[in-house]
Each structure stands twice: as C-alpha cells, then as structure tokens.
N, C-alpha and C positions, 0 to 999 in steps of 0.2 A: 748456741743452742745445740741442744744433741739430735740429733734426725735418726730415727728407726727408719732402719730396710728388713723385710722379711720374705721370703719366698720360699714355696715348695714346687716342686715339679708338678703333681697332677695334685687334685681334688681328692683324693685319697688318703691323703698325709696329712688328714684335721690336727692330729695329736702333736705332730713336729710343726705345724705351723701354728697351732697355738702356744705351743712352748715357747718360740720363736719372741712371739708378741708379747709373753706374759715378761720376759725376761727384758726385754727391751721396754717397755711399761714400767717394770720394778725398778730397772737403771736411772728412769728417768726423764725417758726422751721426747722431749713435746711433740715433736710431727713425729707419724709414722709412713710408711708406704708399703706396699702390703699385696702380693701377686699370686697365685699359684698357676705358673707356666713352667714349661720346659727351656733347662737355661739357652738352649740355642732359638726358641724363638722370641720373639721382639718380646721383650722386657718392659712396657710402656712409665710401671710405676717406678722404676730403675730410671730410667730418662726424668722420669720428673725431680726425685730427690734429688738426682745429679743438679739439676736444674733450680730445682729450691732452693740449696745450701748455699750461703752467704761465707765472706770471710772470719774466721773465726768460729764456726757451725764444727760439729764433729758428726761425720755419719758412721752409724754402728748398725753391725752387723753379729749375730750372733757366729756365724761361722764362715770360712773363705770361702767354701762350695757355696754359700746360698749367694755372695754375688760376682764373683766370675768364672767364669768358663775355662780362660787359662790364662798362662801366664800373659802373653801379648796381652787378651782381652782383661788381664788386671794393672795391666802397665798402663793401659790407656785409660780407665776409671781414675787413677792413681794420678796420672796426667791432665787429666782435669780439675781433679779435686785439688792439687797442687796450685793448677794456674787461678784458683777461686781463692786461696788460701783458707781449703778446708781440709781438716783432717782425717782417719780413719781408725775407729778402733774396733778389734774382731775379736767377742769377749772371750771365746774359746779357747785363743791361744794366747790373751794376754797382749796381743801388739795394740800400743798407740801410736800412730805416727806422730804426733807432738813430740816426738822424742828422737834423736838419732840412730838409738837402739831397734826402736818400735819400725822405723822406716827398712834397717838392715832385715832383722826379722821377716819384715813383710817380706820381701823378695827373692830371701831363701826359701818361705815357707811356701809361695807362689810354688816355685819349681818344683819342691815336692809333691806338692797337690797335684800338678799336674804329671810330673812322672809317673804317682800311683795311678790317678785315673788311666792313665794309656796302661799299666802295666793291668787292672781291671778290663781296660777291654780286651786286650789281647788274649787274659787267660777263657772270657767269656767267647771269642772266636774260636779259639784252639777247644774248648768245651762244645760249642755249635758240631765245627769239624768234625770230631772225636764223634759224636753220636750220631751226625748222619752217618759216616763209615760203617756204625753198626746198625745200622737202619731202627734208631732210636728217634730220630727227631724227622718227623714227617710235615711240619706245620700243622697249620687246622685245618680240620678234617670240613670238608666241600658240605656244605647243610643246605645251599638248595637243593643242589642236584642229587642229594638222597633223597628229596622231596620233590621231582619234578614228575612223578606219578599223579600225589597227591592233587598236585597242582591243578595236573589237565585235568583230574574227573573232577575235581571245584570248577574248575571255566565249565567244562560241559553241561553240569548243572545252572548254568546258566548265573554263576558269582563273578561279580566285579574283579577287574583285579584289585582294586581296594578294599574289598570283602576279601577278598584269598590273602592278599598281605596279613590283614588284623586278625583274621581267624589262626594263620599259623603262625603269628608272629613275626613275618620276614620283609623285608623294603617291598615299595611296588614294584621299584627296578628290578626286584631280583624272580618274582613272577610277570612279569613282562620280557624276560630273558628266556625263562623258561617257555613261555607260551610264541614268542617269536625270535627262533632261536635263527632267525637269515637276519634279523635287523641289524645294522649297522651300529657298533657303539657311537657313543658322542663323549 
C-alpha cells in the first residue's frame, strides 16, 4: 500500500500543501496523513503513518524537508520503517528505498539537506547581526504602550477592560498591564 505524508510548517502555505496532497493523490496512495506544524513540534500525523505502515506499505513523501528535521531525525524514521519492512520514496528527488541505490541516495541527500539548512540559518544570523549593527532591525515596535494613554482615559470613562480590549483591538492582559502596572506577572 503506498501511504501519503504531507506537511507544511504554518497555515499559510495552502498552495504547497495542496500540491503536496494533489500529487500524492495522483501517485496513487490510499492513506494519506496530513499536518500543518512546524517541523520541530510534535508531528502527531508523522507518528501515526509511521505507525499505520505494515510490511511491504511504501510511505511517500513529496520532498525530504516535509518529513525530517535532520539527518539523525531521518536516520531514525528510516529505522523504523526498516524494522516494519516499510519503504520510502521522496518523489522529488526520485529516491526509492526498495532499491540499493534509492537507500545510498537517501543518505547522501539527508546530509545535504541538512548542511544547507544550517548553512540558511547562519547566513539569516549573520543578516540579523549585520542590521542591528546598523540599527536596521529594531523588532516590533511596543503597540500597547504607545497606546497606554488611550487606555487610562477608556478605564476613566468608566469601560471594562474587556470593552477597552475589543474597542482597540489588544488582549485583556495587555490593558490590565497597562491599568495596573505594580501587578505581579504570572
């Protein structure tokens, strides 16, 4: 049986997680499993297909980013799926593991996925660094407390703070900060 895995990092990437599915759909594959998380957190529908596939099952995967993280964390999918006598193939770059080739493949092409991502975050640190130095990259800019004027003459008028929340748009917590600025966080 072929097993579909799809995944996108956020809710935002309808387009790459529809392609995902349509392609794994066209392939063929009777189950699918189907997430959009970020891959370092828990993965729920990843545990199950690991967990559905029988010997003889093939899980496919449209790309090696969508299911692991790195090399170790595809050593150990790979180790599983081994000791199930289930295979993998990653239509992107053409690896089956049913094959001797597809297996070598896999594990060259792990390392480099993973060398570029590190070599991505580094240049994205080194880009961080570089603009605060020029005092380019400030974060985000503080949006209650350019609003804690606002705030107190709403309370004085005598609004809830959950009227002052919905009226400007901002958490309760964050006009109740402003209105009692000795209180203790929790």
């Amino acid at each position: 049986m072929l097993i579909g895995y799809a995944r996108t990092s956020t809710l935002d990437q309808d387009a790459g997680f529809e392609a995902q599915l349509r392609d794994l759909t066209a392939l063929g594959c009777e189950k699918l499993f189907q997430e959009q998380v970020s891959s370092v957190a828990p993965r729920k529908q990843l545990e199950a297909a690991l967990e559905f596939a029988r010997h003889g099952d093939i899980l496919v995967v449209t790309k090696l980013d969508r299911l692991a993280r790195s090399v170790v964390h595809l050593g150990k999918i790979i180790e599983t799926l081994e000791a199930k006598g289930v295979a993998l193939r990653i239509l992107d770059l053409g690896v089956d593991t049913t094959t001797p080739t597809g297996k070598l493949m896999l594990n060259v092409l792990g390392g480099v996925a993973q060398f570029e991502r590190e070599m991505m975050l580094e240049r994205q640190r080194e880009g961080i660094a570089k603009a605060k130095a020029e005092g380019a990259y400030k974060g985000r800019k503080p949006t209650v407390r350019a609003r804690s004027e606002e705030i107190k003459a709403l309370a004085e008028q005598g609004m809830s703070m959950g009227a002052i929340a919905a009226k400007l748009g901002i958490g309760k917590g964050s006009v109740h900060r402003v209105l009692n600025p000795a209180a203790p966080a929790t």
